[in-house]
N, C-alpha and C positions, 0 to 999 in steps of 0.2 A: 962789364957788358958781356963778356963772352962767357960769363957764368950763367948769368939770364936766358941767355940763348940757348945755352946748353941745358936746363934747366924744362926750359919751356919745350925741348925739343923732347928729352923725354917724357915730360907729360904730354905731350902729343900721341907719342908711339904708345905710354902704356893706358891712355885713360880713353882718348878723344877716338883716335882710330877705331879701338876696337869696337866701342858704341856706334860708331858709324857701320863697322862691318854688319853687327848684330841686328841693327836696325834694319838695314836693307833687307837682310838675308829676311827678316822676322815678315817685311811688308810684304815681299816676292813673293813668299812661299805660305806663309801663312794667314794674314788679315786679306790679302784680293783674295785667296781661296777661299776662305772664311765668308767672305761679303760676297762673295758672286754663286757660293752654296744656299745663304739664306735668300737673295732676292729672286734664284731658283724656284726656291719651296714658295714663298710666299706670291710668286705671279701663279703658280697652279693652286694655293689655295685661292686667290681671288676668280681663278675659274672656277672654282669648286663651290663656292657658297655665293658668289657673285648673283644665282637665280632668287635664292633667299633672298634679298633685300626687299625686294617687292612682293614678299609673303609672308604669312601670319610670325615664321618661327624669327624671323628679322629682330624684331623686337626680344626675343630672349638673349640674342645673341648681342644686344647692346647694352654697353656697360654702365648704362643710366638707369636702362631696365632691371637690370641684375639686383642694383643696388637698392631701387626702391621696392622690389620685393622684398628685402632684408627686413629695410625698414619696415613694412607695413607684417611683417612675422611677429616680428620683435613686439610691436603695439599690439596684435593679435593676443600675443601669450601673455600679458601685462595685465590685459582687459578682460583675460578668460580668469585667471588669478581672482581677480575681484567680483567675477560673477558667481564663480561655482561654491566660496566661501567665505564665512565671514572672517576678517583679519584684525586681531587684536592689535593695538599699537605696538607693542614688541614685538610682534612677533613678523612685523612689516620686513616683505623681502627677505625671511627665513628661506622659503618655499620656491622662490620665485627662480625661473633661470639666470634672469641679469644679477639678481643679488649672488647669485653662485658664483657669477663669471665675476664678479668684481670683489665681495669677499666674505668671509668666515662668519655667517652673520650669530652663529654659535656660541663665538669667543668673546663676543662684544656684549657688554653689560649694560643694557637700557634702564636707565635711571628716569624716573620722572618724579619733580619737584612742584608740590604745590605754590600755586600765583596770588599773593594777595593784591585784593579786589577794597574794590571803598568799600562795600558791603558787605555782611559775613552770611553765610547758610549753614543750616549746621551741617558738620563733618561726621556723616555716618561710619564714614569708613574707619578716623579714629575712634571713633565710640566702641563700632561693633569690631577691629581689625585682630582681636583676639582669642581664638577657638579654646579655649579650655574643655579636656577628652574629659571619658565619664570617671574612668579609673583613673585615679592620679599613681604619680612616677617618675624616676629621674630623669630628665628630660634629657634627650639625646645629644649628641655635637652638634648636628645639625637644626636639631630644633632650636640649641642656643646660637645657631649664627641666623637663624631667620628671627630670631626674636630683636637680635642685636640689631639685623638691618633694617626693621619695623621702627624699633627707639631712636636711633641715633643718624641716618640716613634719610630716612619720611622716605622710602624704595618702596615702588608696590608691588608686592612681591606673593605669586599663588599659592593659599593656603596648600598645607601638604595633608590631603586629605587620607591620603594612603596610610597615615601615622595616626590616624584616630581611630578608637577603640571604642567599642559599647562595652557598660559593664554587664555583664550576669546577672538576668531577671530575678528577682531574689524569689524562692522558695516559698507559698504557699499553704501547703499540705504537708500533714503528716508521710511520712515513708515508711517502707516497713523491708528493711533491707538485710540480705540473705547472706551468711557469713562464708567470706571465702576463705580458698588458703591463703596465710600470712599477714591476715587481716589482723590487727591489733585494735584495741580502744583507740588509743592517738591517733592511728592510721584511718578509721575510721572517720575520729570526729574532724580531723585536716579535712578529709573526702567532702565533707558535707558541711564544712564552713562553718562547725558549732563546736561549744567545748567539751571536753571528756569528760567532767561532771554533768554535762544535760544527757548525753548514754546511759550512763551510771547510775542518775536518780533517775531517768526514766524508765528503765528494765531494771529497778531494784537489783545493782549490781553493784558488790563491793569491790575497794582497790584490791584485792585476792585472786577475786572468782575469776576464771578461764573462760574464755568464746571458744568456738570450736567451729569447722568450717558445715557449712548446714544450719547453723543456728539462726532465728529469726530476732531482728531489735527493731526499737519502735524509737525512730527519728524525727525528732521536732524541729519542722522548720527555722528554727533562731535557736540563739541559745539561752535558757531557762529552765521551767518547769511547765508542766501541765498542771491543772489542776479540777476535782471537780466539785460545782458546788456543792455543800449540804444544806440541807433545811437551818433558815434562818444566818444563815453567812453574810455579809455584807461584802462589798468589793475592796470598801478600804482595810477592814480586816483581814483579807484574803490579800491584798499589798502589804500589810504590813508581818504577814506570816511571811514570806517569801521578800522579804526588803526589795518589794518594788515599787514602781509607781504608777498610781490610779490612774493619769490620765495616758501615760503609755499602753497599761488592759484596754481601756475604751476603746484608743485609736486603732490597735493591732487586733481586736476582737469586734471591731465595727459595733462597738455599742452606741446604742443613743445615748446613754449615760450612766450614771454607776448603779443606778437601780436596775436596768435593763439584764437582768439575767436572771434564772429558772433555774430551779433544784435538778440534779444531775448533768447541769451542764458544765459538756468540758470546755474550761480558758485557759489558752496560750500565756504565759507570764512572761513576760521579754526581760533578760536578765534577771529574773528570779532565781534565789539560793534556796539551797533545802539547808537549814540548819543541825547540824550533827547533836545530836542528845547532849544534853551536859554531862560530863564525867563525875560520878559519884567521887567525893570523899570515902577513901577504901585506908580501912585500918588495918595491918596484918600482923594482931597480937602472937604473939610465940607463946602465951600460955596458954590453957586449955578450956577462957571463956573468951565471948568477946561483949561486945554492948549488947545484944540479944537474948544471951544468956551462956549456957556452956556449948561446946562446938562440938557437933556430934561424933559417935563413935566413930571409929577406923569400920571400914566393912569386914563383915564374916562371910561371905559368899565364898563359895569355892571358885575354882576355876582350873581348866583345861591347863595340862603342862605343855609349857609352849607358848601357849595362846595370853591374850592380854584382857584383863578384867573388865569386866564393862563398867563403864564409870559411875553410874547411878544405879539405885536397888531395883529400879523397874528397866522392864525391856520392851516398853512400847514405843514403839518408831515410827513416827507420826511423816518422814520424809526421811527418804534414802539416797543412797551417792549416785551421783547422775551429774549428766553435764551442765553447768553451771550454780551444782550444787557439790562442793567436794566434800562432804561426810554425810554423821546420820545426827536430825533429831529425834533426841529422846525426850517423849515427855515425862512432867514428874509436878509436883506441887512446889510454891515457895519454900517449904520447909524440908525440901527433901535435899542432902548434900551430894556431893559428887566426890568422886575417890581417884588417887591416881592408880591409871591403867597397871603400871609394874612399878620398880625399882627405879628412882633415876635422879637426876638433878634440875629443879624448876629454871629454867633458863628464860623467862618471861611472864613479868606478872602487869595487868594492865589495859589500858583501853587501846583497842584493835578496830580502829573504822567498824561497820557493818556487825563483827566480831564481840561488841561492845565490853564487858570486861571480862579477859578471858586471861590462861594461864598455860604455859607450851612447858614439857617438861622432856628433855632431854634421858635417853634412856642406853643410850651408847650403840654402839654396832650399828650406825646411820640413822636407829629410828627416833623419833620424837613422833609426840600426840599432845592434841591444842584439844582446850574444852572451852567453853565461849557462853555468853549471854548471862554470870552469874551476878547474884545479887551480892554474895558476901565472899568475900575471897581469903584461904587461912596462911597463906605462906608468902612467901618474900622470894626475890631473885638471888639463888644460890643455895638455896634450900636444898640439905638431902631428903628426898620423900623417898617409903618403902610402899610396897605393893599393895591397894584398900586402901592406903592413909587419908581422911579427909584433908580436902583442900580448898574446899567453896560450897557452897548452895547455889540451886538453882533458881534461875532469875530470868527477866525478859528482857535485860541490857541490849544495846544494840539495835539490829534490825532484827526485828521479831512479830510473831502474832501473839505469842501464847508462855508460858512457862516452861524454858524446856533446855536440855544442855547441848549445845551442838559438838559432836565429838567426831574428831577429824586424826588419821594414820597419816604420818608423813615419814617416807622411806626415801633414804637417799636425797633427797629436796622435792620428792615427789608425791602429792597426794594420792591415797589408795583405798580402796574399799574398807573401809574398816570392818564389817563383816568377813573380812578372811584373814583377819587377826584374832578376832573375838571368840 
């Protein structure tokens, strides 16, 4: 018992008491001042707005008032929303301020799922739901997640219009386009959508010849040939000279039909080949006949010391060295041979594109000289040949008009005037 006592007595002194001293002190001093400061201010505000009640601002100052102009803002701005535009279902409460204040309508992914009905209509959307661009191409990330959520979802999802492309109107007319620097064949024909053989055959240019910048070419819309009619040509004959096809001229030359064309008229041939001359059977006996009969003399012409002999007996030069023309022809008769320039080793005996059978002989100290177009050719590759020695006849092999040798300087790897050898 007198531990209790004792016990209780100091929980007296340290707990009870002191909450009581606290208390008092706290009501004394601070809650009657406290309470007798607010109902201070608040008898002088009821003088102060006390006149208001019985006038118009009364009403703003009541907190029923207050509230129901929230509300009537709030239906305001809901109602303006839906007047001033039209609202796609997804896109409900993007824009709106309550959808702001309540949440992210961004991040939310509105899916809508079709509802089968007793009855069906047809479903335009999956019929037409598929844009295919004009140019095809590896279709992007994205284009593969919007296709996936088109398949496997039924998500109505807006096409991405931004990702489609027109192709390139395709080219109607010839061009006639002006060579720049660093312009190549290739480079070229990439430019203009066509291949380096429709260049080639259609500015009579071989795999050799040089462009130069200033030069003019005549570019065909597609890749092919041109061609123009002659007296009595047909169109299937005129397809089957160029392995094309009849009813692709028609369509692409607006024929009414295959009969439909006129002597000198130019047609476009779509995917038309120019067929390369056939390569003779070329015999190169080592003795001094061949199937024609015996092979003409070595030359006796003199010649300039220094200088390099002209390859045939005559010196008429029917075309000289110019741009897109690197030597000179000479003309001459079937029967007339050609001689090598100097002293040297045949390092090329053979059909030369454009060149058609021609012979390059190596003469050391960088130079070499090519002679082109022959009909009969006397030496083999590796042959020593000496200065005058017959080595061919003249002939129209090749790309040619006429009978003639085309005889080309080559220094250093570089074509040069042959005239300032000769």
């Amino acid at each position: 018992m007198m531990v209790g006592a004792v016990l209780g007595s100091m929980l007296n002194w340290i707990l009870v008491r002191p909450i009581r001293v606290i208390g008092r002190f706290l009501l004394r001093h601070v809650f009657i001042h406290a309470y007798s400061l607010y109902r201070t201010v608040k008898n002088r505000l009821d003088i102060v707005f006390a006149p208001a009640k019985n006038k118009i601002i009364y009403p703003l100052l009541n907190k029923s008032s207050i509230h129901a102009i929230i509300a009537f803002l709030a239906v305001a701005v809901i109602v303006n929303n839906f007047v001033i535009k039209e609202t796609r279902a997804e896109e409900f409460g993007r824009d709106l301020l309550l959808g702001a204040m309540t949440t992210n309508i961004q991040d939310v992914e509105i899916t809508e799922t079709a509802i089968q009905d007793t009855y069906s209509t047809p479903d335009y959307f999956r019929i037409t739901g598929t844009v295919t661009p004009l140019n095809s191409g590896t279709p992007t990330a994205a284009d593969t997640g919007t296709s996936a959520l088109l398949a496997s979802s039924g998500a109505l999802v807006n096409p991405n219009l931004s990702s489609t492309t027109v192709g390139d109107r395709p080219r109607e007319s010839v061009v006639y386009y002006t060579v720049e620097g660093g312009d190549t064949i290739s480079v070229i024909a990439e430019k203009f959508g066509i291949s380096t053989d429709t260049i080639l055959w259609e500015n009579r240019l071989g795999a050799r010849d040089v462009i130069k910048p200033g030069n003019k070419l005549t570019i065909l819309p597609i890749s092919g040939v041109s061609h123009q009619v002659k007296k009595s040509e047909t169109l299937e004959a005129i397809a089957k000279k160029y392995k094309a096809d009849v009813n692709e001229i028609i369509e692409y030359n607006a024929l009414v039909d295959a009969t439909d064309i006129d002597i000198d008229q130019i047609l476009i041939i779509p995917g038309g080949e120019v067929e390369p001359p056939k390569v003779p059977t070329i015999t190169s006996p080592r003795g001094s006949s061949f199937a024609g009969g015996p092979i003409p003399p070595s030359s006796t012409q003199g010649g300039s010391s220094g200088k390099l002999l002209w390859p045939t007996t005559g010196h008429r030069v029917s075309q000289y060295f110019k741009w897109g023309h690197t030597g000179l022809d000479i003309t001459g008769p079937y029967t007339a041979p050609t001689y090598a320039a100097d002293d040297g080793r045949v390092e090329a005996v053979g059909w030369g594109s454009g060149y058609g059978n021609r012979i390059i002989i190596n003469h050391g100290n960088g130079i070499k000289t090519l002679y082109a177009h022959h009909s009969k050719m006397f030496v083999s590759v590796g042959d020593s040949v000496s200065r005058g020695q017959t080595i061919g006849m003249i002939g129209c092999t090749g790309w040619c008009t006429g009978p003639h040798v085309h005889f080309e300087v080559i220094v250093n790897g570089v074509q040069v005037n042959p005239l300032s050898y000769l």
